[in-house]
C-alpha positions as CSV (number, residue, x, y, z in Angstrom):
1,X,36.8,-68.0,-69.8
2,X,37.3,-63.8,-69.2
3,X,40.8,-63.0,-71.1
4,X,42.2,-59.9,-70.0
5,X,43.6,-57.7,-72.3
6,X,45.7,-54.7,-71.4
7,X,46.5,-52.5,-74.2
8,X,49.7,-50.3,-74.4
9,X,49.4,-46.5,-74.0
10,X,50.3,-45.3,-77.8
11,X,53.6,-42.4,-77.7
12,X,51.2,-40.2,-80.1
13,X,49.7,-37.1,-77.4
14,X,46.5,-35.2,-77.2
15,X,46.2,-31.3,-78.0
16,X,43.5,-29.3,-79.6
17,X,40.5,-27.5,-78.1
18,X,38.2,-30.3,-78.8
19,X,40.6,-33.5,-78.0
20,X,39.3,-35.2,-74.7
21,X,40.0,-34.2,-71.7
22,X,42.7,-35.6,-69.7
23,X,41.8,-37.4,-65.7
24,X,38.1,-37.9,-67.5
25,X,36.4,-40.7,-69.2
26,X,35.2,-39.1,-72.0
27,X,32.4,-41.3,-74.8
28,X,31.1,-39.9,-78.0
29,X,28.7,-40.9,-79.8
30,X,29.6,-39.3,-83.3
31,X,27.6,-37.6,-85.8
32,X,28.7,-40.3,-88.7
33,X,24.6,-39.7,-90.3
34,X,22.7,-42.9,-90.9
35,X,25.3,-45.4,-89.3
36,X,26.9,-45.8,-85.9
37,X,30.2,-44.7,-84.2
38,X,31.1,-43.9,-80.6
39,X,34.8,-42.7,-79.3
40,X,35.7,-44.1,-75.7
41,X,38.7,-42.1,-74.3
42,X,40.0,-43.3,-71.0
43,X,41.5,-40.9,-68.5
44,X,44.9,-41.8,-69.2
45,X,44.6,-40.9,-73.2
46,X,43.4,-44.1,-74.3
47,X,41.0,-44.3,-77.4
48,X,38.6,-47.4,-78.5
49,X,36.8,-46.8,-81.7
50,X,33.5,-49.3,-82.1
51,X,32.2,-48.9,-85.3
52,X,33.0,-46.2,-87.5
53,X,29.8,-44.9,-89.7
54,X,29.8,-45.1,-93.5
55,X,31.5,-42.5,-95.0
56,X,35.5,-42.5,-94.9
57,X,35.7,-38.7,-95.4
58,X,33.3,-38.0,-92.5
59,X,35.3,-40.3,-90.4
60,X,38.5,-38.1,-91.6
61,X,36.6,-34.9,-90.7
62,X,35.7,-36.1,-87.4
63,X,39.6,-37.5,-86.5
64,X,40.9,-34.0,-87.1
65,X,38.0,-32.2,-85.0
66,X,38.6,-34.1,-82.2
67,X,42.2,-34.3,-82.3
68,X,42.0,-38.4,-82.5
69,X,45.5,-40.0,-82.4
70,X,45.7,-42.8,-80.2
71,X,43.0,-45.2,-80.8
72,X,44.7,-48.5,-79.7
73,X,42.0,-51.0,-80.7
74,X,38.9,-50.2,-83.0
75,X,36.1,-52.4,-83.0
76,X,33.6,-53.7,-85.8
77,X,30.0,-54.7,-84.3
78,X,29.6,-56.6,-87.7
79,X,30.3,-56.5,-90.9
80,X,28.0,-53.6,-92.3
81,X,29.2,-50.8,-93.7
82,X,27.1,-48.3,-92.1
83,X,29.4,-49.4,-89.6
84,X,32.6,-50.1,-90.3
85,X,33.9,-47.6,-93.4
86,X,34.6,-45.0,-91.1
87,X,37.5,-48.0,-89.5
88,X,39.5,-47.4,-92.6
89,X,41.1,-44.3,-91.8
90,X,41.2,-44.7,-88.5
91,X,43.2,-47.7,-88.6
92,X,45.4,-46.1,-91.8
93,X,46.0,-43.7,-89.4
94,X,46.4,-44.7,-85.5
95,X,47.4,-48.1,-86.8
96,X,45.6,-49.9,-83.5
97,X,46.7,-53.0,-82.0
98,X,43.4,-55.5,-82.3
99,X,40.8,-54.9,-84.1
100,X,37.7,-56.9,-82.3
101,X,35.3,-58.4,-84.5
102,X,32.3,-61.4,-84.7
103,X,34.2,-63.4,-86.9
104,X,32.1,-63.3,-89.7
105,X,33.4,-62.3,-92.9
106,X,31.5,-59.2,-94.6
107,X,31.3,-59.6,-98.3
108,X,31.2,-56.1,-99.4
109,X,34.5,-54.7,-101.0
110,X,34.2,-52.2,-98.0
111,X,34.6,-55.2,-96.0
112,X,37.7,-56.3,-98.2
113,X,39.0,-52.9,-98.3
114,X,39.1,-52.5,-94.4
115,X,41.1,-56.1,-94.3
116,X,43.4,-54.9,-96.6
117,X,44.7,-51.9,-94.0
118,X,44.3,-53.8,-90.8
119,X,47.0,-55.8,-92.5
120,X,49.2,-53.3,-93.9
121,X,48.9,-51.3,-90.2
122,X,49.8,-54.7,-88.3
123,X,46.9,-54.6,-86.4
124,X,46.0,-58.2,-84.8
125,X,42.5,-59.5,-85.1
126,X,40.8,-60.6,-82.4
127,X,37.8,-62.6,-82.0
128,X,34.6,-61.7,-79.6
129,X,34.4,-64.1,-76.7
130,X,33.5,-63.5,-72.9
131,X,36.8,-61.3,-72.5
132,X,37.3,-57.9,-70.5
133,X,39.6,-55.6,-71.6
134,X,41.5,-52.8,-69.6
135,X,41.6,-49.3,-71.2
136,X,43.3,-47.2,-68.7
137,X,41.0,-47.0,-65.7
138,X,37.6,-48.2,-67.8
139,X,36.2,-51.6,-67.8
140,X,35.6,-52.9,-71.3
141,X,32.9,-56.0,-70.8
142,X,32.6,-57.4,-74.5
143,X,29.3,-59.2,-75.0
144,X,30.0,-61.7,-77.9
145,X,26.9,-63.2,-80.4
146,X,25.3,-65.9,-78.6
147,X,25.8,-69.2,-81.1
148,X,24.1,-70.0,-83.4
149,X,22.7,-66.4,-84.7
150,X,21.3,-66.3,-88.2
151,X,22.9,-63.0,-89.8
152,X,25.0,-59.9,-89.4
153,X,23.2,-58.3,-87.4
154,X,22.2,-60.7,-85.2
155,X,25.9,-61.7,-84.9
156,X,26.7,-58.0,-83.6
157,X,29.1,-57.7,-80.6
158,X,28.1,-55.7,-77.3
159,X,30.8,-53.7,-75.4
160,X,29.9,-52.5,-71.8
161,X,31.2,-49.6,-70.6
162,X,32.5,-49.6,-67.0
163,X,34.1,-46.6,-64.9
164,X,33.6,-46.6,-61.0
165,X,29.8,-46.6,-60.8
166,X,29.5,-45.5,-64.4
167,X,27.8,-48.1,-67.1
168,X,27.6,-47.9,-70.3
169,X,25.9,-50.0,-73.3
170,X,26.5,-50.3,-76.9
171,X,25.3,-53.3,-78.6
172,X,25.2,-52.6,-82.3
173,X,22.2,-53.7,-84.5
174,X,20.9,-56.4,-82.4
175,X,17.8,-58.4,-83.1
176,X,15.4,-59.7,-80.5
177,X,17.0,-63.2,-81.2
178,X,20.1,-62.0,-79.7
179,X,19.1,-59.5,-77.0
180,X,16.7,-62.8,-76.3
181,X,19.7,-65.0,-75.9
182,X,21.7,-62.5,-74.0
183,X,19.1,-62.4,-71.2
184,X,19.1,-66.1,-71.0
185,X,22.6,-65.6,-70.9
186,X,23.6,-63.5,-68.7
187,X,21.8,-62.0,-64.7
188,X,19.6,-58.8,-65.3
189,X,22.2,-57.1,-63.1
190,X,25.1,-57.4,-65.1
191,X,23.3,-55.5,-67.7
192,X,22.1,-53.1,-66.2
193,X,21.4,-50.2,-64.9
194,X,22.9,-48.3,-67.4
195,X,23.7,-44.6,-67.7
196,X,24.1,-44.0,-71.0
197,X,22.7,-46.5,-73.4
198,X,23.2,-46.7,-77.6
199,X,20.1,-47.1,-79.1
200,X,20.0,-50.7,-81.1
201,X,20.1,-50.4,-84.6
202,X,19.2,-46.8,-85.2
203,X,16.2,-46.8,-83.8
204,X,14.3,-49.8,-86.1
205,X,11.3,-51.4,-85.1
206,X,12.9,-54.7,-85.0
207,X,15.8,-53.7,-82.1
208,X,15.1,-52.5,-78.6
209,X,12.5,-54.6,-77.2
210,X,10.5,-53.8,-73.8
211,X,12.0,-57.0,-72.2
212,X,16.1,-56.4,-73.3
213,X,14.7,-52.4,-72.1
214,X,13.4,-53.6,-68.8
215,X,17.1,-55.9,-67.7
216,X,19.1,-52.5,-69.3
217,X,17.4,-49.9,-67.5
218,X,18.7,-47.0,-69.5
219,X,18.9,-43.5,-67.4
220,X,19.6,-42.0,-71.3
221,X,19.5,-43.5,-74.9
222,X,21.5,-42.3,-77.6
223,X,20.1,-42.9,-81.5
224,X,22.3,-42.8,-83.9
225,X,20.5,-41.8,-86.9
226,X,21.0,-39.3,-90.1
227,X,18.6,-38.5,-93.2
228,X,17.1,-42.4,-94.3
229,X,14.6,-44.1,-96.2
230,X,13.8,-46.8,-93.5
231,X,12.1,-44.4,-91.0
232,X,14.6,-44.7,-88.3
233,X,13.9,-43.7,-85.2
234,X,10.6,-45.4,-85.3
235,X,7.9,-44.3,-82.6
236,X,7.6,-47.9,-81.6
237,X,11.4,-47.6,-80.5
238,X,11.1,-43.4,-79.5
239,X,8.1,-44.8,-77.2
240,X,10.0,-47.7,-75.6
241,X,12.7,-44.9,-74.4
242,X,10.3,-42.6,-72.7
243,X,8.3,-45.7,-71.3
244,X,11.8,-47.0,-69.5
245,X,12.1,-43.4,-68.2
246,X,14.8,-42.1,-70.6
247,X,15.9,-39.4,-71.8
248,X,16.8,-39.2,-75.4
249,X,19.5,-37.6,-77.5
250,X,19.5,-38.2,-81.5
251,X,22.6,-37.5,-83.5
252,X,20.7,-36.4,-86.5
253,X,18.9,-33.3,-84.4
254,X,21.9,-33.0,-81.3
255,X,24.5,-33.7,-82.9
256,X,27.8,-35.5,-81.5
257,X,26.6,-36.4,-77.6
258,X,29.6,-36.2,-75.5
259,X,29.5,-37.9,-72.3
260,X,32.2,-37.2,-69.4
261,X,33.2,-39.1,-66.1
262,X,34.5,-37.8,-63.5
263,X,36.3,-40.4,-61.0
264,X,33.5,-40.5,-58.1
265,X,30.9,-41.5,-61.2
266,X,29.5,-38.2,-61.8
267,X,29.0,-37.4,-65.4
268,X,27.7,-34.5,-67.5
269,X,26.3,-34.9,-71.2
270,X,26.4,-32.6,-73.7
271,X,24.6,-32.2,-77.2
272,X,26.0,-30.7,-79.6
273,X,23.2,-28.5,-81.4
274,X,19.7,-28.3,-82.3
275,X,16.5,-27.3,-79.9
276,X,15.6,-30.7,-78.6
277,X,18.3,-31.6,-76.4
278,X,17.7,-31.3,-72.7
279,X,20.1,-29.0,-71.2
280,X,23.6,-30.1,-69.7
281,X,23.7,-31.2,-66.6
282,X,25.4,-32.5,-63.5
283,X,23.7,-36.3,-62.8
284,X,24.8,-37.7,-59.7
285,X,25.7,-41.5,-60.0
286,X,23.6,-43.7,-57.4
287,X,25.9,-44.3,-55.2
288,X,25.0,-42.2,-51.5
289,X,27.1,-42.3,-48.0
290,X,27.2,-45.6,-46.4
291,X,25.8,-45.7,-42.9
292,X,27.7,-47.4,-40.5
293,X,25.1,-50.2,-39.2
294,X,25.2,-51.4,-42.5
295,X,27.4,-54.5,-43.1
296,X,27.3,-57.5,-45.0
297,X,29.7,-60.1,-44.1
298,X,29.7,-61.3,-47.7
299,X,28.2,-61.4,-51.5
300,X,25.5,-64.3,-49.7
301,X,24.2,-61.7,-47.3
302,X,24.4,-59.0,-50.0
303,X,21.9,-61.0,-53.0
304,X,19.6,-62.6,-49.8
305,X,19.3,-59.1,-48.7
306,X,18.5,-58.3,-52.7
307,X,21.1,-55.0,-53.1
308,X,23.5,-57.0,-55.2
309,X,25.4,-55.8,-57.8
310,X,26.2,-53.2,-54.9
311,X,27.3,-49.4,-56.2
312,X,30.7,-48.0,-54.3
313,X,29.1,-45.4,-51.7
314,X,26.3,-47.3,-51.6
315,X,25.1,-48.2,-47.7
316,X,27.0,-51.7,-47.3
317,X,29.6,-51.5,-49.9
318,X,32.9,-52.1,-49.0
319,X,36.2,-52.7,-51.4
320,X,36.3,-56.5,-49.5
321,X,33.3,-57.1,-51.7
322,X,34.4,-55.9,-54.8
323,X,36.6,-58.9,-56.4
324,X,37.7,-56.6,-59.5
325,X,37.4,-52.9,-57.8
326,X,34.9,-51.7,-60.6
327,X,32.9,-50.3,-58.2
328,X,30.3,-53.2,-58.3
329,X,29.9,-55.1,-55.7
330,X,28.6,-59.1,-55.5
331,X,28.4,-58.9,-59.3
């Protein structure tokens, strides 16, 4: 059953040259080294933190250069604490309402330690199920483990990222079992096309696969990645990018990657540093003028016609079609 989730705007405001901007979605994909952690800022002000990289003083570092003061719910892909040190602070400081997690205990004191302030902040746990959450204006899909997963890992939590025609996908340190088990699960459209796309598991030869690549359709890939013994990003994962057509940005060489939404889907991403990162630039969503012989009388006509999901601008798509107004028609 989707539970919806609307989360209070927080009274704490945004100011500083490098806070996000206002009327924008805004995602970044932080520079946290070898570990994970992306910011998702909705127009209104709205934070989310999923995952938070393993260093708490980074973390700190990071919430002053960006200005970070209202994160209303933070959220754990699992338990690892490449993953989920960087929470502590951020929860000891915004004190955010839910903290979404798979349910599974970690057993590090990290783990323990992170427990500990969720408490003392009153922030409420909540579970990973089929649930969408409102942030703002953004679509929060939250792709729990499938049952029965062996570890961690394979237990991680997805979160897709919806705004107008935007999408995009985060999805932790996934194994094939899971991505395997989410295909089953869910239709190739409702995964993707995606714009912007995290990278599972750093990079490792035992995440992204060329079938979970082939239903996500990534435009770009993010890797999250710093200085590590396990030879993250592999070139079996760096090919499987550029085979789907991707372009792709690496925290440890770019930097923080900062992605921002404009309203109509439009969105620009920009790299931080380093040589390797393509240049910023404008990229159009999908969606083009509808021409007006184009109707569908319904979602029937739109899938035996083979357009569905259907993209707002797109020819055919009209807000009579689009059940939630996400912009995606005949889901």
């Amino acid at each position: 059953m989707t539970r919806l989730l609307m989360l209070a705007a927080l009274s704490l405001g945004l100011s500083g040259a490098q806070a996000a901007p206002t009327g924008v979605l805004t995602i970044r994909f932080l520079d946290v080294g070898q570990g994970d952690a992306v910011l998702i800022t909705s127009p209104e002000g709205k934070s989310v933190l999923y995952d938070g990289g393993r260093s708490e003083s980074r973390m700190r570092e990071l919430i002053q250069q960006y200005n970070i003061k209202n994160v209303s719910l933070v959220v754990a892909s699992h338990a690892d604490s490449d993953h989920i040190t960087g929470l502590i602070p951020t929860v000891a400081l915004n004190r955010p309402t839910y903290f979404l997690n798979n349910g599974l205990a970690g057993t590090t004191q990290t783990w323990q330690k992170l427990i500990n302030v969720v408490t003392q902040a009153g922030t409420k746990g909540l579970k990973a199920t089929d649930q969408v959450i409102h942030l703002g204006g953004v679509k929060l899909t939250v792709l729990p483990p499938p049952p029965g997963m062996p570890d961690q890992n394979t237990n991680s939590v997805g979160l897709l990222v919806q705004y107008g025609a935007f999408r995009a996908l985060m999805t932790g340190d996934s194994e094939t079992p899971e991505t395997a088990a989410w295909l089953r699960k869910y239709p190739a459209n409702t995964l993707g096309p995606v714009d912007v796309y995290k990278s599972i598991h750093h990079g490792a030869a035992n995440g992204d696969t060329l079938a979970w690549l082939t239903a996500v359709r990534p435009k770009n890939v993010v890797v999250s990645v710093g200085p590590n013994n396990y030879g993250h990003p592999t070139q079996k994962a760096l090919d499987l990018y550029r085979k789907a057509g991707a372009t792709v940005y690496q925290t440890d060489l770019n930097g923080t990657v900062t992605v921002t939404v404009q309203p109509n889907g439009h969105y620009v991403i920009r790299a931080e540093k380093g040589n390797l990162q393509p240049k910023p630039a404008m990229v159009p969503s999908p969606a083009a003028p509808a021409p007006a012989n184009i109707a569908y009388p319904n979602c029937a006509a739109v899938r035996a016609a083979g357009k569905a999901p259907l993209l707002r601008g797109q020819p055919g798509y009209r807000s009579g079609l689009d059940r939630d107004g996400d912009g995606r028609a005949c889901e």
